[in-house]
N, C-alpha and C positions, 0 to 999 in steps of 0.2 A: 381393481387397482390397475392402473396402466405400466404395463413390463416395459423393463428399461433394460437394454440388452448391450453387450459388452465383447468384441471378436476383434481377435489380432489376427490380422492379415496381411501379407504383405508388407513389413514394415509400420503398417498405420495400425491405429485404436481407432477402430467405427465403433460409435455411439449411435446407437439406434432407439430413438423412443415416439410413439407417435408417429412413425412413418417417417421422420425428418434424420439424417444421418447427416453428422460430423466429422471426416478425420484427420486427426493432429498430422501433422507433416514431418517428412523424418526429418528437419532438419530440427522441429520444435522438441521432438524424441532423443535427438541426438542430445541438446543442447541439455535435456532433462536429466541424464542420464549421465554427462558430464560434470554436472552441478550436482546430484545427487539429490534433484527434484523430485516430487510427486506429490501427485493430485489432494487437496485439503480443500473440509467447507468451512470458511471466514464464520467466527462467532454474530450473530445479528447486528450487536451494538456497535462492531468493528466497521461493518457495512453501512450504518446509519450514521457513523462518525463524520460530523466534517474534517477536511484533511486541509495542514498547508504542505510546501514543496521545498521547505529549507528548515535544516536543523537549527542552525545559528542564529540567521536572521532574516528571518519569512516577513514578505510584504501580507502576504492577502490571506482570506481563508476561500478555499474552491469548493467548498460542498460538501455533499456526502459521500463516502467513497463508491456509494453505488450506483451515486446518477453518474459518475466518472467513468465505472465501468459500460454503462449503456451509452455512452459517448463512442465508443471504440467499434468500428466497421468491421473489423473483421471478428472471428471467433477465438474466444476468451477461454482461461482455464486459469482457477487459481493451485497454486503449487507451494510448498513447504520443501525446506533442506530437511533431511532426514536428521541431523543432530540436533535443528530445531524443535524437530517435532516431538524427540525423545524428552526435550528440557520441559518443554508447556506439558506434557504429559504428566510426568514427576514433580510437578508444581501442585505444592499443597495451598488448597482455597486459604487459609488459614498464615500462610505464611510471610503475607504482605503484598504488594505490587508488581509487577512484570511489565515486559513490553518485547513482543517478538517480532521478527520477520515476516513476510506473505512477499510472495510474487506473483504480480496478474503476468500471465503470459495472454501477448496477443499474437496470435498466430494469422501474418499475414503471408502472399503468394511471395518468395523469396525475401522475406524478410518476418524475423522473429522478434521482438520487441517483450522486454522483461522489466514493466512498471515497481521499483522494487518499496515496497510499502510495511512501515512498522505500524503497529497494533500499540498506541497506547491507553485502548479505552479501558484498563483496569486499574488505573494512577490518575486523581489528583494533578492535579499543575505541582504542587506541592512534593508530592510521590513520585512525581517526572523529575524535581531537580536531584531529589536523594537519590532516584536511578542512575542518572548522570554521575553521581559522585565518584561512584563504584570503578570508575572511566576516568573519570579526569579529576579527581580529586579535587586540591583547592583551588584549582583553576576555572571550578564548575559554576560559582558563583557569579564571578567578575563575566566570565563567557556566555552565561545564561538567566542570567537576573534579569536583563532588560527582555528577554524573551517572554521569561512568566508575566514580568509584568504587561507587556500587550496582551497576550494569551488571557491572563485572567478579567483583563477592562473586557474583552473580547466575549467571554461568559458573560459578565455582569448586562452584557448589549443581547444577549441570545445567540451569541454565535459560538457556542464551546466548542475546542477540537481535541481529537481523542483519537487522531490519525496522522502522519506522515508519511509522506513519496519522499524519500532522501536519494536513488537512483533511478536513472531511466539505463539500460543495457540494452544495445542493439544489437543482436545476431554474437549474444558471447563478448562484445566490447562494451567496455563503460564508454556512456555518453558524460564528453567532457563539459559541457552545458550546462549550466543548473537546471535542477528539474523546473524549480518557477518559472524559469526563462521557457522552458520548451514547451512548459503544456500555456503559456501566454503567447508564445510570439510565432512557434510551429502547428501546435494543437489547434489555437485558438480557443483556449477556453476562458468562459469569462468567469471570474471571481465570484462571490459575496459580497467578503467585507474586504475592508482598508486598514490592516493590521496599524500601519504609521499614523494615519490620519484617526481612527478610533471609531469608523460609522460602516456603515453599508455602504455597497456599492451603487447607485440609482443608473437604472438601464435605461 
């Protein structure tokens, strides 16, 4: 079995496996630490989910959230809030649908960058708007009907999503930009599908 080794030094967390060492930068430790982060592994189906980048009203779908994360140049870390982690824990299988938090943190050279991504792959489109209710009540409807209903032509086509990016956070500040805006016009990342239009996207 190949040892996977773990030393605080100095401020940083070296990760040492395979002779390859990583370490988190204090300012990605500080930020963790502030937020009351640590380190989580994303369930599979979470990671194989495609994701769109707006709650409301999402143009596109961008993939899977994990060709998203091999997208990213610098080194990666996913991370959970401690009272998130407590709530999915204390979730009985049994008890219906959920939808939680995850944070990619990408840990670049002065700058810290916090992809901030919910987990809906345990809900239905259907079990996504009763979630919703819980929030915004009868507003939930009028606000998110026209959503399900792209989202589900969107299955019917092969493209199901069972993920959203609802914030990007730089160094500790919300990016005031939509997330769809930044990972299209900053990222450059190219889509799928065409949430408005009902197709794929052709490259």
């Amino acid at each position: 079995m190949r040892r996977l080794c773990c030393f605080l030094l100095g401020g940083f967390i070296i990760l040492v496996a395979c002779g390859v060492a990583w370490a988190a930068s204090e300012q990605a430790l500080k930020l963790r630490t502030d937020s009351g982060l640590s380190t989580f592994v994303p369930a599979d189906n979470f990671l194989a989910a495609n994701f769109v980048a707006d709650e409301v009203e999402p143009g596109y779908v961008f993939g899977k959230v994990a060709d998203f994360v091999k997208t990213r140049s610098c080194p990666t870390t996913w991370l959970m809030e401690e009272g998130e982690r407590k709530r999915v824990e204390a979730k009985e299988p049994s008890s219906g649908p959920i939808e939680y938090t995850l944070y990619l943190e990408e840990d670049c050279p002065g700058k810290v960058i916090h992809y901030v991504f919910v987990d809906r792959s345990r809900a239905d489109s259907a079990q996504w708007i009763e979630w919703r209710k819980q929030f915004h009540k009868s507003k939930t409807d009028p606000q998110y009907g026209a959503v399900r209903t792209v989202l589900e032509e969107a299955v019917r086509n092969g493209f199901a999503v069972s993920a959203e990016l609802r914030f990007v956070v730089i160094d500790g500040e919300l990016e005031l930009k939509r997330p769809e805006d930044v990972l299209i016009n900053e990222l450059k990342l190219q889509p799928l599908y065409d949430l408005k239009q009902g197709k794929p996207i052709v490259r």
